[in-house]
C-alpha positions in Angstrom: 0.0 0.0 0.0 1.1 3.5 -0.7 2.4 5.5 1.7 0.4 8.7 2.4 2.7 11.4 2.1 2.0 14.7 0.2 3.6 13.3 -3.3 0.4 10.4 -2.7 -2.3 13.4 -1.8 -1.2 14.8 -5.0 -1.6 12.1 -7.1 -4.8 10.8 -5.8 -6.4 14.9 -5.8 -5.1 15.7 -9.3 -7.1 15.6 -12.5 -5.4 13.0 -15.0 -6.2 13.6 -18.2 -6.1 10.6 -20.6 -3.4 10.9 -23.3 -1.9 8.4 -25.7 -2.3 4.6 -25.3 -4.2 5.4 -22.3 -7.3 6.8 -23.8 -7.4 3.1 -25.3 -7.1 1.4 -22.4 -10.1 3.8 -20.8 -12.6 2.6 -23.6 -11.6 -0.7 -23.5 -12.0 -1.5 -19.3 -15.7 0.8 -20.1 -16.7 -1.4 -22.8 -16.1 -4.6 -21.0 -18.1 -2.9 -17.7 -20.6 -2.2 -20.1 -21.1 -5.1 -21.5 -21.1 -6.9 -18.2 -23.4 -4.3 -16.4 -26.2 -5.6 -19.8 -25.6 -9.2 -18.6 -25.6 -9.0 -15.4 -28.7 -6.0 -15.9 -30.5 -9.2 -18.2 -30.5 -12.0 -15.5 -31.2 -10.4 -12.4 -34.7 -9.6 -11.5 -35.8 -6.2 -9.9 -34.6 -5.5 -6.6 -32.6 -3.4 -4.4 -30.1 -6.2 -4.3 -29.7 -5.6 -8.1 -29.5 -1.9 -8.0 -26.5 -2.5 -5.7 -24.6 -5.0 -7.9 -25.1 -2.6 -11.0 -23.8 0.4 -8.2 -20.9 -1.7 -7.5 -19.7 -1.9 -11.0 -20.3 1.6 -11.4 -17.7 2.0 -7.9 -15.2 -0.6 -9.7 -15.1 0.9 -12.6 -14.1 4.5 -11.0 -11.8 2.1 -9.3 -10.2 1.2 -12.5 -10.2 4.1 -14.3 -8.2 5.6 -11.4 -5.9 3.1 -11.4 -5.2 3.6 -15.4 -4.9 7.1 -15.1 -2.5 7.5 -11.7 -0.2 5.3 -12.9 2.2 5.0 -15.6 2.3 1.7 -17.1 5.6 1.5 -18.0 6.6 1.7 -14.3 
């Protein structure tokens, strides 16, 4: 885990705007959220317990766009 220093509470509270490859890599992990989000929309029936399974791919998809834009992938 990262340390929390002010170099860390920079990175995590500054906007990183998608250049390059990584503007590929953003469409691609949203596509396969989609598409998951449609299946997973398609089986289960209408409940609160399914509003909160599509919520939660909503969270891990922040989750991984974060992770695609704070870090450099050649690191």
């Amino acid at each position: 885990m990262a340390q929390i220093d002010d170099a860390e509470i920079e990175k995590r509270f500054t906007h990183h705007p998608p250049t390059g490859e990584k503007v590929h890599v953003h469409e691609n992990v949203r596509m396969v959220y989609r598409q998951l989000a449609h299946e997973v929309s398609g089986v289960l029936p209408e409940s609160r317990e399914k509003s909160l399974a599509i919520t939660a791919l909503e969270e891990s998809l922040m989750w991984a766009n974060a992770a695609i834009a704070r870090n450099d992938p050649k690191t």
